[in-house]
C-alpha positions in Angstrom: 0.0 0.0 0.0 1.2 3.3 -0.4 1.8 5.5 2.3 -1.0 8.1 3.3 -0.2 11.9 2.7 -0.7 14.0 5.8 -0.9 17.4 6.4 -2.1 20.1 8.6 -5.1 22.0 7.1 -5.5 25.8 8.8 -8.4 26.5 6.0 -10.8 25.2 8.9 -14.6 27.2 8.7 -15.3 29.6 11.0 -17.8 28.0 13.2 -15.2 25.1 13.8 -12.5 27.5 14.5 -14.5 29.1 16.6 -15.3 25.8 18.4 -11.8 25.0 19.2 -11.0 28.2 20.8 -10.2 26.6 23.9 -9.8 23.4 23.1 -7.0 21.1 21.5 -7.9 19.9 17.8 -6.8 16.9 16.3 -7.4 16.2 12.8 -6.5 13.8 10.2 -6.4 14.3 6.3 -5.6 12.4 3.5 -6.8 10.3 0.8 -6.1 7.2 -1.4 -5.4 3.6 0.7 -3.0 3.5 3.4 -3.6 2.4 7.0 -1.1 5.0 9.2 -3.5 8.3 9.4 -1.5 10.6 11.4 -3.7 12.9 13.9 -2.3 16.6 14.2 -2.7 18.7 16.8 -3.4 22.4 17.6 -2.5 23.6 20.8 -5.0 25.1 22.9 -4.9 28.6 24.6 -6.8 26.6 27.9 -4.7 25.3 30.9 -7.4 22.8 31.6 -9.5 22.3 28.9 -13.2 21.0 29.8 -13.9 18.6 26.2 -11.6 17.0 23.4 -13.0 17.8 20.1 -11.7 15.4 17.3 -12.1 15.4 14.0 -11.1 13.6 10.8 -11.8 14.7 7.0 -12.0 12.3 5.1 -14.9 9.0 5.2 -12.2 5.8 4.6 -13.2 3.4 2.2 -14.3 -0.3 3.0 -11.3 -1.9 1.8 -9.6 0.1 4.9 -11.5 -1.1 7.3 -10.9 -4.8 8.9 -13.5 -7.5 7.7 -15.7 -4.4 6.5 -14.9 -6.0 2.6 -17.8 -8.6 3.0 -21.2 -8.4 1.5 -22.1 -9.0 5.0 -20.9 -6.5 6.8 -22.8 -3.4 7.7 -22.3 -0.1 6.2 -19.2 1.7 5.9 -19.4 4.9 8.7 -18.7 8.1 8.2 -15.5 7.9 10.0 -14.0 4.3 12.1 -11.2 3.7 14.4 -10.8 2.6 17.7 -8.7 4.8 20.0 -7.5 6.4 23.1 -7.0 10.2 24.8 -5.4 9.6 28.1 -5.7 12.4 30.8 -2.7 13.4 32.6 -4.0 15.3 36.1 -2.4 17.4 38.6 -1.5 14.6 40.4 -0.1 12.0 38.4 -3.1 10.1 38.0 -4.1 9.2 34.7 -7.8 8.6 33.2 -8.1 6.7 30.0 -10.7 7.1 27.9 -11.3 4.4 24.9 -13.7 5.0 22.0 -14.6 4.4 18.7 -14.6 6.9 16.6 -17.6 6.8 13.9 -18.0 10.5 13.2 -16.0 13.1 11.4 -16.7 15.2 14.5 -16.5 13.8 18.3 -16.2 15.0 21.8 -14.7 13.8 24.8 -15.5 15.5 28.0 -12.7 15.6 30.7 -13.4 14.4 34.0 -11.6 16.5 36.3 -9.4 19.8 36.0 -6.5 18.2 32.9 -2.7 19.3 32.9 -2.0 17.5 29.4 -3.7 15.5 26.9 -2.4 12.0 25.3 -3.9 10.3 21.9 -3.8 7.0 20.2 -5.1 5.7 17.7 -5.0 1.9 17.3 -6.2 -0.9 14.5 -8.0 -4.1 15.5 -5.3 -6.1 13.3 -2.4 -3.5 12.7 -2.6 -2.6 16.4 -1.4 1.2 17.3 -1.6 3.4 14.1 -0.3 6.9 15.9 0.8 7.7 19.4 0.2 12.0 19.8 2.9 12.0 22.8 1.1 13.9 26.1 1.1 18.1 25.4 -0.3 20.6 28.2 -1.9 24.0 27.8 -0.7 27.7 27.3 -1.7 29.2 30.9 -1.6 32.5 30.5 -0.1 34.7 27.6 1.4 38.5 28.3 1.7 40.7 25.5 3.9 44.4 26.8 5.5 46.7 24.7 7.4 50.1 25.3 8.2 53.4 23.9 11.7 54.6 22.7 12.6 58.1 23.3 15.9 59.8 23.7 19.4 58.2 23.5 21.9 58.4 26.6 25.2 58.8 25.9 27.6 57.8 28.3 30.8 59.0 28.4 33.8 56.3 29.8 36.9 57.6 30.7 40.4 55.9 29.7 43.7 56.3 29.8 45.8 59.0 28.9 42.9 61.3 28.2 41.2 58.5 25.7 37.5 58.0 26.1 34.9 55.3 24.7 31.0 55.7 24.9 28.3 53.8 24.3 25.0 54.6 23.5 21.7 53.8 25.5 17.9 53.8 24.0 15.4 55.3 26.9 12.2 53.6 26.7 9.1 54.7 28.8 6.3 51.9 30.1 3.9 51.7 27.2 1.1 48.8 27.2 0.1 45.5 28.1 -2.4 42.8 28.3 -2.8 40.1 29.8 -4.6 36.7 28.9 -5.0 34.1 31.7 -7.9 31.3 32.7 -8.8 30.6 36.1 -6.6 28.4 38.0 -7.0 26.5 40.9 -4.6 28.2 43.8 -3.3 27.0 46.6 -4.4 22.9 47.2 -2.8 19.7 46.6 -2.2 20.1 42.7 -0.5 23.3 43.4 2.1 21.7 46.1 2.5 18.9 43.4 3.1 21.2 40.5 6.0 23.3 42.5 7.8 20.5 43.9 7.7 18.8 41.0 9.9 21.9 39.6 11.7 22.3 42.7 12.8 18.7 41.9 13.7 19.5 38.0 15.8 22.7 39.4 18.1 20.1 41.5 17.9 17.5 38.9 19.4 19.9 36.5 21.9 21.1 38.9 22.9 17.9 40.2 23.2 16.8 36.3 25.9 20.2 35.9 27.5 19.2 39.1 26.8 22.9 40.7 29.2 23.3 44.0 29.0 26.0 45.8 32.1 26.6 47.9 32.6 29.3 51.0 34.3 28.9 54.2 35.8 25.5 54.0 39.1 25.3 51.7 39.3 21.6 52.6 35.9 21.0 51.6 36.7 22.4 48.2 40.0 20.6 47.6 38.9 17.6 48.6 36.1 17.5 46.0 38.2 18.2 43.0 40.9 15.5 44.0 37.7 13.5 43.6 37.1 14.4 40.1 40.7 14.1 39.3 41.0 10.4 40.7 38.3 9.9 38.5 39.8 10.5 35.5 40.5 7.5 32.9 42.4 9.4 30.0 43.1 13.2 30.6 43.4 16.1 33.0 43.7 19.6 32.2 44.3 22.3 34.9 43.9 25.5 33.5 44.4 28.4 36.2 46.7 31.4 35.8 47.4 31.0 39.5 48.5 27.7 39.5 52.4 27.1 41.1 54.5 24.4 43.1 51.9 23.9 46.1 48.8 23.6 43.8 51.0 21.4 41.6 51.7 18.7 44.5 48.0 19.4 46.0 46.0 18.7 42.6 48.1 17.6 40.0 49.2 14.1 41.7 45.8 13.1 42.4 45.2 11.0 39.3 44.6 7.2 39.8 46.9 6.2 36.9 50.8 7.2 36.2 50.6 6.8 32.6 47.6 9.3 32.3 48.1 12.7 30.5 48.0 15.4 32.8 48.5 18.8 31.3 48.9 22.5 33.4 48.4 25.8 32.1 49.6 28.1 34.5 51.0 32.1 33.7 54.4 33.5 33.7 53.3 36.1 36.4 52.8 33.5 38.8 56.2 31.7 38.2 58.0 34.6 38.5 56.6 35.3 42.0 59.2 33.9 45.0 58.6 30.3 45.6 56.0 29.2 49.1 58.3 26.1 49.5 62.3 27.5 48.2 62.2 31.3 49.1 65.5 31.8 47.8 64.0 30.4 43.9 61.0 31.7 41.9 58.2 29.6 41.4 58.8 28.9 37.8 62.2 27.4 39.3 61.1 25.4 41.9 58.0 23.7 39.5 60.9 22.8 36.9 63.1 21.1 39.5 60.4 19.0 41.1 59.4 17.7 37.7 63.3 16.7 36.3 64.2 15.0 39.6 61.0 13.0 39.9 60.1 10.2 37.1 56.7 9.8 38.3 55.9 12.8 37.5 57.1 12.0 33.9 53.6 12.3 32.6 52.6 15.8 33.6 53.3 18.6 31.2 53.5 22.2 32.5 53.1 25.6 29.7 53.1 29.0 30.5 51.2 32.0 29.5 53.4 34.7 28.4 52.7 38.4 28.7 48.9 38.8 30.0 47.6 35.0 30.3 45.4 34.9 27.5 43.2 32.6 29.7 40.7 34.4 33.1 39.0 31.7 34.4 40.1 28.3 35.9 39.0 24.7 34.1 39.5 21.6 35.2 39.6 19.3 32.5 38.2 15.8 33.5 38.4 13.4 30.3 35.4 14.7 28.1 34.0 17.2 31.0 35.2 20.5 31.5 34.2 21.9 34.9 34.7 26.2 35.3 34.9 27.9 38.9 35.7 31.0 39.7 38.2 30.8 42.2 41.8 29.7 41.6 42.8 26.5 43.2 45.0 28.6 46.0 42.2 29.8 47.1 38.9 27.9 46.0 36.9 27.3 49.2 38.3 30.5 51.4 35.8 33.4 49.6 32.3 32.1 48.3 32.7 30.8 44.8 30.8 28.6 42.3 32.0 25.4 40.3 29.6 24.0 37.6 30.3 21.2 34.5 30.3 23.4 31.0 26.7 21.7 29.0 28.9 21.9 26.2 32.8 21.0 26.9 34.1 20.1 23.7 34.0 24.1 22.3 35.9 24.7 25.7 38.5 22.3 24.8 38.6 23.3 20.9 39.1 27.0 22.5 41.6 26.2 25.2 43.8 23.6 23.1 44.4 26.3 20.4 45.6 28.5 23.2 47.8 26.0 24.1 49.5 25.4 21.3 49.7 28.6 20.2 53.7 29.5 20.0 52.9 33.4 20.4 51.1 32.9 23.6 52.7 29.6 25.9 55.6 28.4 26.1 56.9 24.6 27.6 58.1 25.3 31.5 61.5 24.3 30.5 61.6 27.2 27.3 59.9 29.8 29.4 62.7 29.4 32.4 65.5 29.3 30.3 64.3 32.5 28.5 63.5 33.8 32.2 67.5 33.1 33.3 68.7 35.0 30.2 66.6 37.7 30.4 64.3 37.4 28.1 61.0 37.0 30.2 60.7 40.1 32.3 
């Protein structure tokens, strides 16, 4: 058989239209054989909608309809298939209503207040011709607009005498209008409703892996040795602050020796006086602990030249790439927040260009030779 041409058809008549003002629509059209009429929907401006109007175009003929072929059988309806529109309520409870549907137009009256309506349409012999997946209702709709009058200028001042501006449109309150149906307040459903969003909130934030950090530096320190022990093929430490103590308190955390552990630290930290040698610079000290130690064989150390081209701190966990604010030195002292990127490979695309970019890193080794000669001030 071939396959049933659908489409959604907006040249409704009035009376219809004006029918399914606050209701959903679902309507199938075609024409020819085929056995897979798709029902379309129209979302409704009602939060909980009081009927189900249904409707399909088109009478199908007799060699659509199971044992309806046979001399026998009764007359074709106007309109047959037996189906479903599940109610999703408030509370999680569902009611199912089954029918079969023998006129181009049909109603199904709701029960209770409805948060969403579900619809399937199923075949004696080919069993479940369309599934319309559960879809709520538009709640209330704001429409606000505002008037533009004179441009602010604002003047910033620079360097040396330099300014910059930047321009500012003024806009005054203008108009607005609200649309809204009644809603139940307050009650069970209500409770349900906003802990069910409370729950998506810490879903979502459990899913990012949102810390929030203040007063406890152990605390802090202690959870990202977690994430680096974790770690199965790389570790990127990316933090312009990042010298000998953060290198034995982080950096040797990883579970495996042979794993590729990679920090992107600046030369103005390294050129500050080591915390462990005072007599050495950082840069130094770091160099020294990494040629006299082969386990640390694996762990790869470039600088940022001039002003790091790099602000904030990553932490680069295999294909994750978690941001905080604070620099590991200090992460857990002042409040500070630490979240998972939603997208870490265009962090890692941006940070490995920086890093192998000649103009602005250098290998630890290069950078302190060039430092001894004099050519990193």
């Amino acid at each position: 058989m071939r396959p049933w041409p659908f489409e959604l058809d907006d040249d409704l008549d009035r009376p219809f239209i004006a029918a399914m003002k606050r209701t959903p629509t679902y309507k199938a059209q075609g024409s020819g054989s085929g056995e897979n009429p798709r029902l379309l929907n129209k979302r409704s401006e009602a939060k909980f909608p009081l009927v189900t109007i249904a409707q399909h175009s088109e009478r199908p003929s007799a060699d659509n309809i199971p044992n309806a072929a046979s001399s026998k059988s009764p007359a074709v309806p106007d309109f047959w298939f037996p189906g479903a529109v599940t109610e999703h309520r408030p509370t999680g409870i569902c009611a199912v209503h089954r029918i079969t549907v023998q006129q181009p137009y049909f109603v199904i009256p709701h029960n209770a207040w409805t948060e969403q309506v579900e619809l399937i349409i199923s075949c004696p012999e080919r069993g479940i011709l369309d599934w319309q997946e559960p879809f709520g209702f538009v709640r209330e709709v704001n429409i606000s607009g505002s008037l533009v009058g004179a441009t602010k200028r604002v003047i910033i001042p620079g360097k040396n005498g330099e300014t910059d501006h930047y321009d500012v449109p003024m806009k005054t309150a203008g108009w607005s209008s609200t649309r809204r149906d009644a809603v139940l307040a307050g009650g069970i459903p209500a409770r349900l409703r906003s802990s069910e969003f409370d729950r998506q909130r810490a879903d979502e934030a459990a899913r990012l892996g949102q810390k929030w950090f203040h007063g406890s530096h152990s605390e802090a320190t202690t959870f990202i040795r977690d994430l680096i022990g974790k770690a199965r093929k790389r570790v990127w430490i990316v933090d312009p602050y990042f010298a000998t103590t953060e290198f034995f308190g982080f950096a040797l955390a990883t579970a495996y020796d042979d794993m590729d552990v990679l920090i992107l630290t600046s030369g103005e930290e390294l050129k500050k006086t080591d915390q462990i040698d005072a007599v050495r610079e950082a840069g130094e000290v770091l160099l020294s602990q990494l040629e006299s130690r082969k386990d640390m064989s694996h762990i790869k150390v470039r600088v940022m030249t001039g002003t790091p081209a790099v602000h904030d701190r990553f932490l680069v966990i295999d294909d994750k790439v978690w941001l905080t604010g604070n620099s590991l030195n200090s992460i857990g002292d002042r409040a500070g927040m630490m979240i998972s990127v939603p997208e870490p490979s265009v962090v890692v695309d941006k940070l490995n260009e920086i890093i192998h970019d000649a103009q602005r890193t250098k290998k630890l080794s290069e950078w302190v030779a060039n430092r001894k000669a004099g050519g990193e001030s």
